[in-house]
Backbone as JSON Lines, residues from 0, in Angstrom:
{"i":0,"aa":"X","n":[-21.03,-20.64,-37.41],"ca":[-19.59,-20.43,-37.51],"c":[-19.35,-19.09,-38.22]}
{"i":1,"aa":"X","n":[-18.54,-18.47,-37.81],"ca":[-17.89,-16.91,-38.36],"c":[-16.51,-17.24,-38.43]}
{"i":2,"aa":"X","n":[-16.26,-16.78,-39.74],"ca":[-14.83,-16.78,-40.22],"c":[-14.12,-15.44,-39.63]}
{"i":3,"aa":"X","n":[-13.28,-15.64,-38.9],"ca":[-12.24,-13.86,-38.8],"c":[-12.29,-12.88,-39.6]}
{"i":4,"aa":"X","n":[-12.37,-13.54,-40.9],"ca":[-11.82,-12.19,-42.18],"c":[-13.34,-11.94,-42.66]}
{"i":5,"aa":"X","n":[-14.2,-12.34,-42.4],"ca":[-15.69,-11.83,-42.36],"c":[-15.96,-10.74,-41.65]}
{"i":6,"aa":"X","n":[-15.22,-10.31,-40.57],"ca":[-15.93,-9.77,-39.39],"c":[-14.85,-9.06,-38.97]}
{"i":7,"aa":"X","n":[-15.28,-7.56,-38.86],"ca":[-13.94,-6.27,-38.16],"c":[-14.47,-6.53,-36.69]}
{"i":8,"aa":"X","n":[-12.97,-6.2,-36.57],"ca":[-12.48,-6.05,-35.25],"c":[-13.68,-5.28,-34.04]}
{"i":9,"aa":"X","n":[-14.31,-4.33,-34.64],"ca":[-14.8,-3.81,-33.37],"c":[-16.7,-4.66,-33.11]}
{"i":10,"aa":"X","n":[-17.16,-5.34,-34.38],"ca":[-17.98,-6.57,-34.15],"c":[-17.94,-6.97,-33.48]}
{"i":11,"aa":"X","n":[-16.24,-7.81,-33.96],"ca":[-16.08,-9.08,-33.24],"c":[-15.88,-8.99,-31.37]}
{"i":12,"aa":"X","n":[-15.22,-7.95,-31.15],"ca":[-15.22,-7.63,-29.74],"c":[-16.87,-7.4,-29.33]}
{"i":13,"aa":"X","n":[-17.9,-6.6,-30.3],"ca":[-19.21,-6.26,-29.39],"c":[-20.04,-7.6,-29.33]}
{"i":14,"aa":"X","n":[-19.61,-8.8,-30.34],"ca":[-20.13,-10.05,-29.96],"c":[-19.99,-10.91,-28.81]}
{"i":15,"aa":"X","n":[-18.58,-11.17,-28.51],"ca":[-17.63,-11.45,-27.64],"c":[-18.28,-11.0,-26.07]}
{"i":16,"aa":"X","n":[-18.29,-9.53,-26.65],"ca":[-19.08,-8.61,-25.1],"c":[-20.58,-9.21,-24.63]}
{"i":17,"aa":"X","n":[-21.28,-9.48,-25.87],"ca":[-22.8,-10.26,-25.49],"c":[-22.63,-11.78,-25.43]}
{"i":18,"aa":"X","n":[-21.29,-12.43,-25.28],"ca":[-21.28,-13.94,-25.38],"c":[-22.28,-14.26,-26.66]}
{"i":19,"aa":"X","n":[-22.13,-13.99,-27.49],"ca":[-22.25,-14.42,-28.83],"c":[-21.04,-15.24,-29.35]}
{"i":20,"aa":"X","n":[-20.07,-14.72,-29.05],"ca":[-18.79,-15.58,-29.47],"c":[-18.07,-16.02,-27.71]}
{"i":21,"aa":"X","n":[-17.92,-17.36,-28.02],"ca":[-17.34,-18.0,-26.77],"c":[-16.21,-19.1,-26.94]}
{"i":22,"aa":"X","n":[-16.21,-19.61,-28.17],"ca":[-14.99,-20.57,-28.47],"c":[-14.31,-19.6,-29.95]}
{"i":23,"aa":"X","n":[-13.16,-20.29,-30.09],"ca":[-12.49,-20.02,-31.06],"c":[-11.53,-21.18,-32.11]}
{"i":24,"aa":"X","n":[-11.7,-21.37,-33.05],"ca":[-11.18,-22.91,-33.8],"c":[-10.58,-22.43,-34.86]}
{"i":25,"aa":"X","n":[-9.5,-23.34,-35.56],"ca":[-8.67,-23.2,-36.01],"c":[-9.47,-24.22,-37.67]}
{"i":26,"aa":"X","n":[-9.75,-23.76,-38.7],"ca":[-10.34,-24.18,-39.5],"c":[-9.68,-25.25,-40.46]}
{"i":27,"aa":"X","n":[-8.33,-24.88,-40.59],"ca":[-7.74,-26.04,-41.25],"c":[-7.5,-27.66,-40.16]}
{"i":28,"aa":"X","n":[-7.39,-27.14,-39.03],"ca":[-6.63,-28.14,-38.11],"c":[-8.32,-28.67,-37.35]}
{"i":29,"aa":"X","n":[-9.2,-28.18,-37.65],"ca":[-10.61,-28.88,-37.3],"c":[-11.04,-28.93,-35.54]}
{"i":30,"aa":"X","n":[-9.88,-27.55,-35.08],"ca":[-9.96,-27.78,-33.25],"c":[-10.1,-26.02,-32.86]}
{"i":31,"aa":"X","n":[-11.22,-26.83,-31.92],"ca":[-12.32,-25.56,-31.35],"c":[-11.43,-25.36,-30.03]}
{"i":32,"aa":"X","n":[-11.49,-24.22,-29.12],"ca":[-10.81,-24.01,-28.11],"c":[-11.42,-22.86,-27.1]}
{"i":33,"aa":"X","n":[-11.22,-22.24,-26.31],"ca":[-11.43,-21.05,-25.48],"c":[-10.84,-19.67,-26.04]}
{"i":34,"aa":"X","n":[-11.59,-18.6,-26.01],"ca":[-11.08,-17.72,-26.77],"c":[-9.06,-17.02,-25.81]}
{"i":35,"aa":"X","n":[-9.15,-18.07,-24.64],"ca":[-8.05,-16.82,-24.08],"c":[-6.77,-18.25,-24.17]}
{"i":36,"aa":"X","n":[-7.09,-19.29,-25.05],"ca":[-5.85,-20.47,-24.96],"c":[-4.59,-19.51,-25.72]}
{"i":37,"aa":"X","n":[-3.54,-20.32,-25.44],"ca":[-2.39,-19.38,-25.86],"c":[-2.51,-19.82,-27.38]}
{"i":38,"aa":"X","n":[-2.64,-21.48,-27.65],"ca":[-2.25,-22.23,-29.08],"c":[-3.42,-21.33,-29.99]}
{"i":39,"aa":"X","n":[-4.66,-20.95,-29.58],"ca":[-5.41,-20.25,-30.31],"c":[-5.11,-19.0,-30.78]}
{"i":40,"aa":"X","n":[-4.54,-18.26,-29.62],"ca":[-4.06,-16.19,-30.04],"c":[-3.06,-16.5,-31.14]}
{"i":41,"aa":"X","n":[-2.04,-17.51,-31.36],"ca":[-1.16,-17.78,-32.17],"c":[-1.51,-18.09,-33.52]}
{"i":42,"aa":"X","n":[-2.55,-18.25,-34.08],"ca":[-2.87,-19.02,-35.6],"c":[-3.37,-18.2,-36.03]}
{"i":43,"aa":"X","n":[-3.07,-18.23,-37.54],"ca":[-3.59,-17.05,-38.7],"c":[-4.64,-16.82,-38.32]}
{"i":44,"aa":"X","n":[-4.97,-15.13,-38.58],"ca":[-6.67,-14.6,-39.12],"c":[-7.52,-15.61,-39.64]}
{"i":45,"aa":"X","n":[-6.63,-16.02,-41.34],"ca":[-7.24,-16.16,-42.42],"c":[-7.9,-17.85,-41.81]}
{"i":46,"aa":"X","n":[-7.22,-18.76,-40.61],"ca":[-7.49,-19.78,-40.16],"c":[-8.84,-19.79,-39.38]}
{"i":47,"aa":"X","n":[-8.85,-18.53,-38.3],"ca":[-9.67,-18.8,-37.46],"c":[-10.91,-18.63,-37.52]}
{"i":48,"aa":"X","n":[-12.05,-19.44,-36.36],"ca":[-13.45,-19.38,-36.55],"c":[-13.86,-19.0,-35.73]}
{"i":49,"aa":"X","n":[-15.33,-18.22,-35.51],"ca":[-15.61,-18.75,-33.95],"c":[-16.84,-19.19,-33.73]}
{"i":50,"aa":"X","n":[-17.27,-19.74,-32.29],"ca":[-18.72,-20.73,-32.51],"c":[-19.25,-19.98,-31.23]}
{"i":51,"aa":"X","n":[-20.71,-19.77,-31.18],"ca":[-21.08,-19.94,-29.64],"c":[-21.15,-20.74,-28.64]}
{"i":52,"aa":"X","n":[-21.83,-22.04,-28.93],"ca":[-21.51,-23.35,-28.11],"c":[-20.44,-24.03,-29.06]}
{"i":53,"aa":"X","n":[-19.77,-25.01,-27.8],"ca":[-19.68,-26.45,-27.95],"c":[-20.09,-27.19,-29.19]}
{"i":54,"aa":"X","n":[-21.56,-27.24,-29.03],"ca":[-22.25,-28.43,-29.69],"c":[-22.17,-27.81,-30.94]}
{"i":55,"aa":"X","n":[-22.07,-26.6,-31.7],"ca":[-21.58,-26.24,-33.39],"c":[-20.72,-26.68,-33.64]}
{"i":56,"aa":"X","n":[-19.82,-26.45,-32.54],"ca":[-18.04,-26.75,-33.35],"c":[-17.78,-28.38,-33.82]}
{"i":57,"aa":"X","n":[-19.09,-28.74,-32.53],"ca":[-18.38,-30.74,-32.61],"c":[-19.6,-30.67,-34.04]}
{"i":58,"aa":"X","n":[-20.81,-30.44,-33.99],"ca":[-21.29,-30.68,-35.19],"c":[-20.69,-30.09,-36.64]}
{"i":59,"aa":"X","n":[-20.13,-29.58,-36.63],"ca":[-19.53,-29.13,-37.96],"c":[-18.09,-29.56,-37.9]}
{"i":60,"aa":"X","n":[-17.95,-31.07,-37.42],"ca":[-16.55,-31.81,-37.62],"c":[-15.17,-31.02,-36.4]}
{"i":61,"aa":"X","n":[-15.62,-30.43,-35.61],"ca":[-13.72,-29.84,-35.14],"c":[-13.99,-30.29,-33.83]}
{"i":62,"aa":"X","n":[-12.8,-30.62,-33.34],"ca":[-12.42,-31.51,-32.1],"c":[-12.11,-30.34,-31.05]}
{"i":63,"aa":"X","n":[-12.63,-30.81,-29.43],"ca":[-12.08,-29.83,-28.61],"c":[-9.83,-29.96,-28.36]}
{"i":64,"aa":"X","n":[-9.7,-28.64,-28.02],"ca":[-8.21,-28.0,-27.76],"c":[-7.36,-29.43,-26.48]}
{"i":65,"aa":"X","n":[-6.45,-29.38,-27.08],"ca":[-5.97,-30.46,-25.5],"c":[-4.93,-29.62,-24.6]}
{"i":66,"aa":"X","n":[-5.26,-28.41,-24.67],"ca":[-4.41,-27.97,-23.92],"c":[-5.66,-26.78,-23.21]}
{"i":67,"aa":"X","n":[-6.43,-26.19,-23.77],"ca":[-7.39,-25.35,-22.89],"c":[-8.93,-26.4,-22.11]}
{"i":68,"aa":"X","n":[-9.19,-26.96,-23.11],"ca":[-10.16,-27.81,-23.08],"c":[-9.53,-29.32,-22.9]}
{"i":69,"aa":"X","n":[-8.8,-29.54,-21.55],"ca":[-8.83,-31.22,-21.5],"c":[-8.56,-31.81,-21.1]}
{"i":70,"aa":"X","n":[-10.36,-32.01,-20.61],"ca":[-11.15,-32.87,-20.13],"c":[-11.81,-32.96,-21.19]}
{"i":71,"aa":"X","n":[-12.27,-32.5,-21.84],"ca":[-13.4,-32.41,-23.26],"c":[-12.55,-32.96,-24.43]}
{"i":72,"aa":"X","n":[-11.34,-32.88,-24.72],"ca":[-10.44,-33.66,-25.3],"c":[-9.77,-35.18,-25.12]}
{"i":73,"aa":"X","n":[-9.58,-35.7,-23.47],"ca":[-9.67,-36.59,-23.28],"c":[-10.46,-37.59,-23.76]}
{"i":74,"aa":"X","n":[-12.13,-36.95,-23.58],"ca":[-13.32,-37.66,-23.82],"c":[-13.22,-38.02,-24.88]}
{"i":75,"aa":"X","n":[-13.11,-36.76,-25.94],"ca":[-12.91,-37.17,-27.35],"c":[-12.1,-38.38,-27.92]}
{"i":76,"aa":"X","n":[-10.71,-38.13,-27.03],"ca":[-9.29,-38.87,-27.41],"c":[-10.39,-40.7,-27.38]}
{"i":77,"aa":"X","n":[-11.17,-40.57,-25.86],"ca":[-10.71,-41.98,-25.23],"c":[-12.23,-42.29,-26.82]}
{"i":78,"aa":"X","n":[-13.06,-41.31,-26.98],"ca":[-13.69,-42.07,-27.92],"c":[-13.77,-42.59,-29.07]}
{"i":79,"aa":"X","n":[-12.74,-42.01,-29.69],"ca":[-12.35,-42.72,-30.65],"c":[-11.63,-43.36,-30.75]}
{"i":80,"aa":"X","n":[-11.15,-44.12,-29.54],"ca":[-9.75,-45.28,-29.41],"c":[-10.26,-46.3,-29.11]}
């Protein structure tokens, strides 16, 4: 996981460029997403994370997006109900 305010701007784009960075999560609200969802471009710097896979974000507690991701949110929804 990489915090935003860790990492300048022209990094974070040359990571992005090697798919090093591929999701993006919102750290207080515990939800991982696609870097191009709209609910994601919208939330603080000081909030956001980013992961390479999937499987970091769910292992370090954050739920997939229900609006970029969901089908992967559904799953989640129906599993814990």
């Amino acid at each position: 996981m990489i915090k935003h305010t860790n990492i300048d701007n022209t990094e974070l784009y040359r990571r992005i460029k090697r798919k090093e960075i591929v999701y993006g999560g919102n750290l207080n609200l515990k939800i991982y997403g696609t870097l191009q969802c709209k609910s994601g471009k919208r939330m603080k710097t000081e909030n956001r994370v980013f992961f390479n896979t999937t499987e970091q974000a769910k292992k370090l507690g954050f739920r997939p997006c229900g609006h970029c991701l969901r089908t992967d949110y559904k799953i989640w929804k129906n599993g814990l109900i």
